[in-house]
PDB file with one MODEL, atoms N, CA, C and O in Angstrom:
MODEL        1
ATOM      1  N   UNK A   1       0.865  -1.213   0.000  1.00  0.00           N
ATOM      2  CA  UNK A   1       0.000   0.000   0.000  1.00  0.00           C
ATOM      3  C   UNK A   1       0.890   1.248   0.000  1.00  0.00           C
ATOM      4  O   UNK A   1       1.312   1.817   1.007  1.00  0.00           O
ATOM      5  N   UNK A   2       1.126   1.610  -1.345  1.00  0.00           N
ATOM      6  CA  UNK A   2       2.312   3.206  -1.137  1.00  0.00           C
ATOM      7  C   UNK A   2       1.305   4.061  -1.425  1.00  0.00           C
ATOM      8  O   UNK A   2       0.219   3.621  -1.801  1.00  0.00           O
ATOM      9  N   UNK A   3       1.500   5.176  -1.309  1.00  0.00           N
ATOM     10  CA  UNK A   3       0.473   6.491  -1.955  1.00  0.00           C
ATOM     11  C   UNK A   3       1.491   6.381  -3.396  1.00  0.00           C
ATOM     12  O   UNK A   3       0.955   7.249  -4.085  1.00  0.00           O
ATOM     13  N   UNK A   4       2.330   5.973  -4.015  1.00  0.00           N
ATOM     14  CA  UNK A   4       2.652   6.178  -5.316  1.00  0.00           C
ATOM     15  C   UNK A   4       1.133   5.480  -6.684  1.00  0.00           C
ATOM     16  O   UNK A   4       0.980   5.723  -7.881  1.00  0.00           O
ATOM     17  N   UNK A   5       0.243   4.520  -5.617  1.00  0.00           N
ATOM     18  CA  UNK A   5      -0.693   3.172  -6.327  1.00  0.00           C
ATOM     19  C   UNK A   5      -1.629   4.443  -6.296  1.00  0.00           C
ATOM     20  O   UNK A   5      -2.404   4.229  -7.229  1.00  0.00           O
ATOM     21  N   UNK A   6      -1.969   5.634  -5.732  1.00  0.00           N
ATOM     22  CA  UNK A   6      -2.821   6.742  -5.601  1.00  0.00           C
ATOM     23  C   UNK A   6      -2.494   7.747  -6.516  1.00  0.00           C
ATOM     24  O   UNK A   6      -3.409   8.266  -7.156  1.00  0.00           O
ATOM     25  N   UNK A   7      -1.091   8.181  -6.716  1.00  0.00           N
ATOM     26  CA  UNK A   7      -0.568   9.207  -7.457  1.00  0.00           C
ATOM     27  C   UNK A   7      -0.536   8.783  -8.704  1.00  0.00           C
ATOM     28  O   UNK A   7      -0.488   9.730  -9.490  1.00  0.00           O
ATOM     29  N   UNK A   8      -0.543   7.744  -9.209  1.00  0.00           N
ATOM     30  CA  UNK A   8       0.146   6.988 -10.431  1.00  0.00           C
ATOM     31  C   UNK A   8      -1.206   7.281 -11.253  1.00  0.00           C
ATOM     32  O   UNK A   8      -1.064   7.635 -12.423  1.00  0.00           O
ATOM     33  N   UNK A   9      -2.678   7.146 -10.662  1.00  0.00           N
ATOM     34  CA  UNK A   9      -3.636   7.919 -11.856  1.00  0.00           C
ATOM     35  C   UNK A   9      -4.020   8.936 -11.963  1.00  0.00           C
ATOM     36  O   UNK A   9      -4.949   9.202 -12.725  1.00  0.00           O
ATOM     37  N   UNK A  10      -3.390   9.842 -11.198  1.00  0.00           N
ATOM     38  CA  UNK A  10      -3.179  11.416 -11.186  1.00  0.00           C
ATOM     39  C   UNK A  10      -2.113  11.540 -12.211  1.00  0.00           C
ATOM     40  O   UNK A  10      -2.270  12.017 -13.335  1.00  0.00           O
ATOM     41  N   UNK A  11      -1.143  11.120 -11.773  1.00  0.00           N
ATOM     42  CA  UNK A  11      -0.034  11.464 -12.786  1.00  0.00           C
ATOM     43  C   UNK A  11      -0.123  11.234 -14.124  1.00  0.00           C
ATOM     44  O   UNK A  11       0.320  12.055 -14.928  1.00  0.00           O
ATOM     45  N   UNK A  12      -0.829   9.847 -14.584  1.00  0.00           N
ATOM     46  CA  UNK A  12      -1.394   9.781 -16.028  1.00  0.00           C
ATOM     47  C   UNK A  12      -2.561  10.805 -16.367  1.00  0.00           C
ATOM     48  O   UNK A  12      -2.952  11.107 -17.495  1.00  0.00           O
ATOM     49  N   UNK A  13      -3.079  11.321 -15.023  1.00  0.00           N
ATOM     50  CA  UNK A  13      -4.489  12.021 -16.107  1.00  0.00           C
ATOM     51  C   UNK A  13      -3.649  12.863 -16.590  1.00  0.00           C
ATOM     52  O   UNK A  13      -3.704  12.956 -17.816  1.00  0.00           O
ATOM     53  N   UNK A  14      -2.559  13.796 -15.845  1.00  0.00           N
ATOM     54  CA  UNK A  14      -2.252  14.853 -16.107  1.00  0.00           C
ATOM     55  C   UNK A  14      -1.335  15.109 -17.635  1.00  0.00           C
ATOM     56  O   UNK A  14      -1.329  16.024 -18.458  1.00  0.00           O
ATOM     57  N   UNK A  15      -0.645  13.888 -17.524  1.00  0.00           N
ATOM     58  CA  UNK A  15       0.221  13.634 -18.512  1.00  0.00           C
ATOM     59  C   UNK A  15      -0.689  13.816 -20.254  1.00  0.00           C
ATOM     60  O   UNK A  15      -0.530  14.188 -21.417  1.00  0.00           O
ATOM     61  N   UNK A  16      -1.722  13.197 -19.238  1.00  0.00           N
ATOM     62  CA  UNK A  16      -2.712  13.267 -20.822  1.00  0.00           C
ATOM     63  C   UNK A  16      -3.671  14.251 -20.906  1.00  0.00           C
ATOM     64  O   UNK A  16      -4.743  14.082 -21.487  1.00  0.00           O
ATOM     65  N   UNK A  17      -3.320  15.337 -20.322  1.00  0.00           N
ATOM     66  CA  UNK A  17      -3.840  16.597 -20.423  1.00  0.00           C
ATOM     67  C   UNK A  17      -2.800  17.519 -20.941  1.00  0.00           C
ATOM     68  O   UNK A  17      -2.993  18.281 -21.888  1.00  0.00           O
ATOM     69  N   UNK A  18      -1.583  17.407 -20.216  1.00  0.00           N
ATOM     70  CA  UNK A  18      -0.473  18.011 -21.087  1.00  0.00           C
ATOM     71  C   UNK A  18       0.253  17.467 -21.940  1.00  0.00           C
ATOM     72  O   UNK A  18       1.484  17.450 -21.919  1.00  0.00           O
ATOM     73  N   UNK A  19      -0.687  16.825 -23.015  1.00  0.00           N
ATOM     74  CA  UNK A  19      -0.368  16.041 -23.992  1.00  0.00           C
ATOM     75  C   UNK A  19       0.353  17.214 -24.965  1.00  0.00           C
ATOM     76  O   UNK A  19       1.006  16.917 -25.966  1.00  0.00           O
ATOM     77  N   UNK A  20       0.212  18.070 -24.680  1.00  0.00           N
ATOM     78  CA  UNK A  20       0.572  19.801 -25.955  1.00  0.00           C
ATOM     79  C   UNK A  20       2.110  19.837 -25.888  1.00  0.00           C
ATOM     80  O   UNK A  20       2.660  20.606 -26.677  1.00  0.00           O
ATOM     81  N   UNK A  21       3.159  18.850 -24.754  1.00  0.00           N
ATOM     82  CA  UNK A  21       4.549  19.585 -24.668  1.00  0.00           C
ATOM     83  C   UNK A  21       5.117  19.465 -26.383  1.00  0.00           C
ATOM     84  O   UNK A  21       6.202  19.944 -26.709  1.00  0.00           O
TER      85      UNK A  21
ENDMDL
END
C-alpha cells in the first residue's frame, strides 16, 4: 500500500492533459 498506487492515476491524467509539450 504506497500512496505512489494513488498518485500513479493522477499522474497519467495529467500527462494526458499536457499532452501539448
Amino acid at each position: 500500500m504506497h500512496i505512489y498506487q494513488k498518485v500513479i492515476p493522477y499522474i497519467e491524467a495529467v500527462r494526458q492533459t499536457h499532452t501539448r509539450c
